[in-house]
C-alpha positions as CSV (number, residue, x, y, z in Angstrom):
1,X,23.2,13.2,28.2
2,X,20.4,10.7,28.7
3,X,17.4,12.5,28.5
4,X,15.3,10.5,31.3
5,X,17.7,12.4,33.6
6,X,16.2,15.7,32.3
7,X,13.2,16.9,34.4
8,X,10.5,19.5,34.0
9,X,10.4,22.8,35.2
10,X,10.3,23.0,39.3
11,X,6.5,22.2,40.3
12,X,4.1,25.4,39.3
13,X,6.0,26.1,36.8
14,X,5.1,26.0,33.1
15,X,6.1,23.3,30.5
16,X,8.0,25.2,27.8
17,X,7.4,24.1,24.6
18,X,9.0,24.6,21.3
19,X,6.6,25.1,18.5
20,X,8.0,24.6,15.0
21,X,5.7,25.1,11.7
22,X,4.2,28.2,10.9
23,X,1.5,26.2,8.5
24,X,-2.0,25.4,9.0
25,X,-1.8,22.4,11.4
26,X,0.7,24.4,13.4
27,X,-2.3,26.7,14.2
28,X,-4.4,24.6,15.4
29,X,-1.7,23.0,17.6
30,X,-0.7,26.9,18.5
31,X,-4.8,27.3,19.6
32,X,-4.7,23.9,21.5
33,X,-2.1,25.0,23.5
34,X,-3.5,28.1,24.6
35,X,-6.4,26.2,26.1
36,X,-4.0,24.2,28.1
37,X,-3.3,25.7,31.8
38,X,0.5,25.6,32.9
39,X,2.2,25.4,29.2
40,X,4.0,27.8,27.3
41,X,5.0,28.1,24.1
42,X,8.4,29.5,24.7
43,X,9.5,29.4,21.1
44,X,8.3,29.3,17.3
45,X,10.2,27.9,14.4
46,X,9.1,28.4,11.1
47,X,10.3,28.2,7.4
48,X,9.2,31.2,5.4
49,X,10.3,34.7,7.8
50,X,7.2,37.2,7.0
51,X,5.1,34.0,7.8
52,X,6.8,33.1,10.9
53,X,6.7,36.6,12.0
54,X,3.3,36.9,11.6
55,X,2.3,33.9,13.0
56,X,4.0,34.8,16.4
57,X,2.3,38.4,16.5
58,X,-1.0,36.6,16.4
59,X,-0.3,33.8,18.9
60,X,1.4,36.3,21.4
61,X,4.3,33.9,21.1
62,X,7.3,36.2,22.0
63,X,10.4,34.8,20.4
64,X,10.6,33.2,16.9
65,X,13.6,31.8,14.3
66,X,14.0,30.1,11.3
67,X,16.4,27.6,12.6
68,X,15.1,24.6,14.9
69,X,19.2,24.0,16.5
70,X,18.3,27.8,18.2
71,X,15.3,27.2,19.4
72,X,16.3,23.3,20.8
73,X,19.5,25.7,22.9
74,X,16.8,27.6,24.8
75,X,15.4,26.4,28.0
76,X,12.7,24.5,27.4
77,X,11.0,21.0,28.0
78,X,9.7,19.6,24.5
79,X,8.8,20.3,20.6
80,X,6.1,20.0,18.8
81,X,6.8,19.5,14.9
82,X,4.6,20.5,12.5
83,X,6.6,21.1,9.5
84,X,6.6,19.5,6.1
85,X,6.6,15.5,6.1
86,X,10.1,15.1,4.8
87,X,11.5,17.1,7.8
88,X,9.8,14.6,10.6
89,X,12.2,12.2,11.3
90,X,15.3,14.4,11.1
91,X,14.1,16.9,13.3
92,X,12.2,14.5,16.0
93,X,15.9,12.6,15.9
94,X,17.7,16.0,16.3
95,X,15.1,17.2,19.2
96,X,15.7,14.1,20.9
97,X,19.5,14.2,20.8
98,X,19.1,17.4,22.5
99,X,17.2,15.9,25.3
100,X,13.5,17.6,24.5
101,X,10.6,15.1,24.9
102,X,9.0,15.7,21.3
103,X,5.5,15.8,19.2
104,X,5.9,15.0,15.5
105,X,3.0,15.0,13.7
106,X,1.8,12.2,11.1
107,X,3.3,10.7,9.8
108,X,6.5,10.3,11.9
109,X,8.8,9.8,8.8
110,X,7.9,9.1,4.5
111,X,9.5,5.9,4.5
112,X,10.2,2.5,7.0
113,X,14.1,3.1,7.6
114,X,13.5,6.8,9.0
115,X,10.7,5.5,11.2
116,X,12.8,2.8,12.4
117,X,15.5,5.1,13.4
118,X,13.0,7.2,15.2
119,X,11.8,4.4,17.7
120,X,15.6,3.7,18.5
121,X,16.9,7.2,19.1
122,X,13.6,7.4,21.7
123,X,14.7,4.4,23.2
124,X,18.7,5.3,23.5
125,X,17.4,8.7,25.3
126,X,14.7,7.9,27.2
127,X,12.5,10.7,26.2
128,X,8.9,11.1,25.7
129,X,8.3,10.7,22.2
130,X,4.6,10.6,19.8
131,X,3.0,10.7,17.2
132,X,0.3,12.9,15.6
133,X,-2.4,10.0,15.4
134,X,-5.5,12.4,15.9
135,X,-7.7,9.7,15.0
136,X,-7.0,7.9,18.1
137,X,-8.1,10.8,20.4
138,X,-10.7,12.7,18.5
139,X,-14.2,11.8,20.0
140,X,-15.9,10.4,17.7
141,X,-13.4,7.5,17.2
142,X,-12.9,7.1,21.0
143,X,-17.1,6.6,21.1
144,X,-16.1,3.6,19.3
145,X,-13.0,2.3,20.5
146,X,-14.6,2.4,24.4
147,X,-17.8,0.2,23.0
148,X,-15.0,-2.1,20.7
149,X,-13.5,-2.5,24.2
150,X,-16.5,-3.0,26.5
151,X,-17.5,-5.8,24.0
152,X,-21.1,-3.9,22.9
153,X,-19.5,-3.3,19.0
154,X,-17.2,-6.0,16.6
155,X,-15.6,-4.0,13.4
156,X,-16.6,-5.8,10.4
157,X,-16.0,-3.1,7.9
158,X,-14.5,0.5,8.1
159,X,-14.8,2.3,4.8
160,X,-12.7,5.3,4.7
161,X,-12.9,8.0,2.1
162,X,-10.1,10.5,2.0
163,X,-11.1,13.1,0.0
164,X,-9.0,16.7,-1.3
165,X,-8.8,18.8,-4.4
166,X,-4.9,19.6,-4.6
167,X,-4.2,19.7,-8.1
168,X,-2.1,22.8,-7.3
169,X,0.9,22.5,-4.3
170,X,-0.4,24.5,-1.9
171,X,-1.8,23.9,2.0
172,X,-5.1,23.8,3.4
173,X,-5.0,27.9,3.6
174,X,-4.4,28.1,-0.3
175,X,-0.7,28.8,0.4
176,X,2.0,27.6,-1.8
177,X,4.0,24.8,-0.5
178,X,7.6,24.0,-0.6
179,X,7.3,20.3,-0.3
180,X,4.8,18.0,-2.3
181,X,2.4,15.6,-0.1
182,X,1.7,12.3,-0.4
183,X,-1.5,10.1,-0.2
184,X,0.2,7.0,1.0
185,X,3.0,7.9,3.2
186,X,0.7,10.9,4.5
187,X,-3.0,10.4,4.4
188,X,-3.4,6.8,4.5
189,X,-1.2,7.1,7.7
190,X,-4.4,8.3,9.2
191,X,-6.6,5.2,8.4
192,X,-3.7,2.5,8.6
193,X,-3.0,3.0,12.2
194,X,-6.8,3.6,13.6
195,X,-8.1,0.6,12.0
196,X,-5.2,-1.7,13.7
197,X,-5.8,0.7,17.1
198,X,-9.3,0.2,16.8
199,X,-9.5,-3.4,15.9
200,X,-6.4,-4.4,18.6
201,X,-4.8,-6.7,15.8
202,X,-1.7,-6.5,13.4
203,X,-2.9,-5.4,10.0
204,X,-1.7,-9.0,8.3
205,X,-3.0,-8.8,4.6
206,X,-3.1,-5.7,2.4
207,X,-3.0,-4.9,-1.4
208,X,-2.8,-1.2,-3.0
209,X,-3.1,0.2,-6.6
210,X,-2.8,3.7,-7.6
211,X,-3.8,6.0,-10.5
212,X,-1.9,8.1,-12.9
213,X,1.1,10.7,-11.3
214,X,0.9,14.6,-11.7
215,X,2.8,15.5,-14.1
216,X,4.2,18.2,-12.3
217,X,3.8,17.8,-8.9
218,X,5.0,13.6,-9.4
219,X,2.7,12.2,-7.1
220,X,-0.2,9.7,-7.4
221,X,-3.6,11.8,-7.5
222,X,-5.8,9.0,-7.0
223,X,-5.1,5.9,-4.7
224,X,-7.4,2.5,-3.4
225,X,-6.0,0.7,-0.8
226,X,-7.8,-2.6,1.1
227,X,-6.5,-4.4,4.3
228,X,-7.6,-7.0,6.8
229,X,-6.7,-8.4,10.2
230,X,-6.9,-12.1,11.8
231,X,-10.2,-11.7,12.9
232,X,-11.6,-11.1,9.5
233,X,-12.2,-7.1,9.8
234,X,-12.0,-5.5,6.6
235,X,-10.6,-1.9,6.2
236,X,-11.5,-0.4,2.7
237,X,-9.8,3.4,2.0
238,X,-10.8,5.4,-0.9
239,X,-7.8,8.5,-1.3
240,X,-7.8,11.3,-3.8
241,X,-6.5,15.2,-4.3
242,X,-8.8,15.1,-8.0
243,X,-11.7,15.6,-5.5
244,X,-14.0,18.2,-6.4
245,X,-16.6,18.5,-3.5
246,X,-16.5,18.5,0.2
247,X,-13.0,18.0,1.4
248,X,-11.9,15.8,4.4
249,X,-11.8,12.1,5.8
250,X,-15.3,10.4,6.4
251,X,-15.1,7.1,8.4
252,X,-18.2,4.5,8.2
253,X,-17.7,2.1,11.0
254,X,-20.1,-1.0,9.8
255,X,-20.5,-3.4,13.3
256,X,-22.4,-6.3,14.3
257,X,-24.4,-3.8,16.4
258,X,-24.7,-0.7,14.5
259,X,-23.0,1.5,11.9
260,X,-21.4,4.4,12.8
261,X,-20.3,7.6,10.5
262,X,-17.5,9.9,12.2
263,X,-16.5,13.0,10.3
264,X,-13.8,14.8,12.4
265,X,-15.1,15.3,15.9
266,X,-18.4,14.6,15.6
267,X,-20.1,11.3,14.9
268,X,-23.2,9.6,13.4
269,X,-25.3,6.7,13.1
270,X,-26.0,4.9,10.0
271,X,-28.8,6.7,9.5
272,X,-27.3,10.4,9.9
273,X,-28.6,10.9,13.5
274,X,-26.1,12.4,15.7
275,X,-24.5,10.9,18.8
276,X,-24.4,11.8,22.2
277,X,-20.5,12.5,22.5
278,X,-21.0,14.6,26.0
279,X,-18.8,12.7,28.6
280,X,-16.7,11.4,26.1
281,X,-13.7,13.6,26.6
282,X,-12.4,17.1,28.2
283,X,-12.7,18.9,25.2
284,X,-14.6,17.7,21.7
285,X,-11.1,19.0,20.0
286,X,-9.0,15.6,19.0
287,X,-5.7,17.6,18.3
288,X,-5.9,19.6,21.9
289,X,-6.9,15.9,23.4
290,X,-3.8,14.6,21.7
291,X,-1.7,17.6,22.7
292,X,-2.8,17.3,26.5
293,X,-1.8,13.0,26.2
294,X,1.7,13.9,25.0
295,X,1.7,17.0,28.1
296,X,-0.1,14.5,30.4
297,X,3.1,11.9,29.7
298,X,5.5,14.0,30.4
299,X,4.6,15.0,33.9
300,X,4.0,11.5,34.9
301,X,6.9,10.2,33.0
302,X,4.9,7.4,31.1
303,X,4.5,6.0,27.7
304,X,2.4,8.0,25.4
305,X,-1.0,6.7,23.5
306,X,0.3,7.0,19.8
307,X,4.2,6.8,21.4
308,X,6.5,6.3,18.1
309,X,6.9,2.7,19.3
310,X,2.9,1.9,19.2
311,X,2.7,3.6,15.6
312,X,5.8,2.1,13.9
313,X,3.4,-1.0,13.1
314,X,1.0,1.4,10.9
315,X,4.6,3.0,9.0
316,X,5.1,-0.8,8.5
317,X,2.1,-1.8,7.1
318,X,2.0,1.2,4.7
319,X,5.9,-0.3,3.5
320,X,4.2,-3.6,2.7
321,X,1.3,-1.6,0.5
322,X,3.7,0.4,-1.2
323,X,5.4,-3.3,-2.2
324,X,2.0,-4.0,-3.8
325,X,1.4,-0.9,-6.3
326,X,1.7,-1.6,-10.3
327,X,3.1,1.3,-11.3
328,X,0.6,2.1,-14.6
């Protein structure tokens, strides 16, 4: 079945989505929701059962399984994926083929192939399909992009640091994971795609070089990656789990007219003075912003902001800087 032919629920009704990821970012997405009138989460599908369970009970979220075919049987509208990065692009392929518009968060797949089969399953069924590109709807960043836009900013430099202290595998609640992340395919997902959204050019020229692997956990620890577009816009990002100090991504927009600090949703000037951000948006919340786009899409039947197709240029750029490292 082609999935454009599927419709939403009957007008007043809610749209039933499928929440799958018990794990951090699945809460906040679970608490996004909640502030979202006419949507349900109609299911939860997690991993690790006591979790999953517990999860639920919090959330009020009545039914919940360990098994994402079950929950893609029931009667509902869409997905949300929030599971571990080597699951994305299977499971946004499977929720697809069963004709659910879907949510995967970043990045969409860990390699170029995976993304690539992504875009064309979403265009073989017709469904709405995104990506988890935060940075393109929290506020801060869309202060920026509006003035970029209106012609009263030019990008000359973003300076990115990415900053974590994960010598250990666990997740942002000091959980132990079951799959290993990954500072290119993951976090510099993050930075690739805003600079190219913010800048409105392909990335054209980029280099990469990374420190010395974990010995257990096999990963690079330390990573320095620079990029450019036509116009001469520089993006310099700065990656790490050996951080040992305030944790997060910090973005330093240096323009012809003012630099610009954002950290999250909230967003200062060169000189640490806060900016107005009231009238920006609905809410100062990028991931309930990005969860009401994909919602928004759905009901009108349009092409997302962050749709797989407008983000399979950042998956390619960060194949090209992966061509570049030395392994040491």
């Amino acid at each position: 079945m082609n999935a454009a032919e599927c419709t939403l629920a009957d007008e007043g009704t809610a749209v039933k989505i499928i929440l799958a990821g018990e794990g951090a970012i699945g809460r906040k997405h679970a608490a996004a929701l909640q502030r979202i009138d006419g949507v349900e989460v109609a299911a939860l599908v997690g991993g690790i059962a006591e979790d999953t369970a517990a999860f639920a009970d919090e959330f009020g979220i009545e039914r919940w399984t360990l098994n994402l075919a079950e929950a893609l049987a029931l009667d509902a509208d869409a997905a949300i994926l929030a599971t571990p990065t080597q699951l994305h692009a299977a499971q946004a392929i499977e929720t697809m083929r069963a004709g659910k518009h879907v949510l995967v968060e970043i990045p969409m797949a860990d390699n170029l192939a995976d993304s690539e089969a992504l875009v064309r399953v979403q265009q073989e069924t017709g469904v709405t399909a995104m990506a988890c590109h935060t940075r393109r709807f929290n506020p801060s960043h869309q202060w920026v992009h509006d003035r970029i836009r209106r012609g009263e900013l030019t990008l000359q430099h973003l300076v990115v640091e990415t900053y974590f202290f994960r010598r250990e595998n666990r997740n942002a609640l000091g959980k132990p994971r079951t799959w290993t992340d990954h500072l290119l395919w993951h976090h510099s997902c993050h930075t690739v795609d805003l600079f190219g959204y913010q800048t409105g050019e392909p990335i054209t020229a980029g280099w990469s070089q990374q420190g010395p692997r974990h010995p257990e956990l096999g990963i690079a620890m330390d990573m320095t990656i620079g990029m450019s577009v036509p116009s001469g816009a520089l993006c310099t990002l700065s990656l790490s789990f050996n951080n040992n100090g305030p944790l997060g991504t910090f973005f330093r927009y240096i323009c012809d007219n003012g630099t610009y600090i954002a950290r999250y949703d909230d967003l200062v000037d060169g000189y640490d003075k806060p900016v107005d951000l009231s009238g920006v948006a609905f809410s100062n919340d990028g991931i309930e912003l990005q969860d009401r786009e994909f919602i928004s899409a759905i009901e009108a039947g349009r092409e997302p902001n962050a749709s797989v197709a407008q983000c399979l240029g950042a998956m390619q750029t960060i194949d090209m800087l992966e061509k570049t490292i030395v392994e040491r």
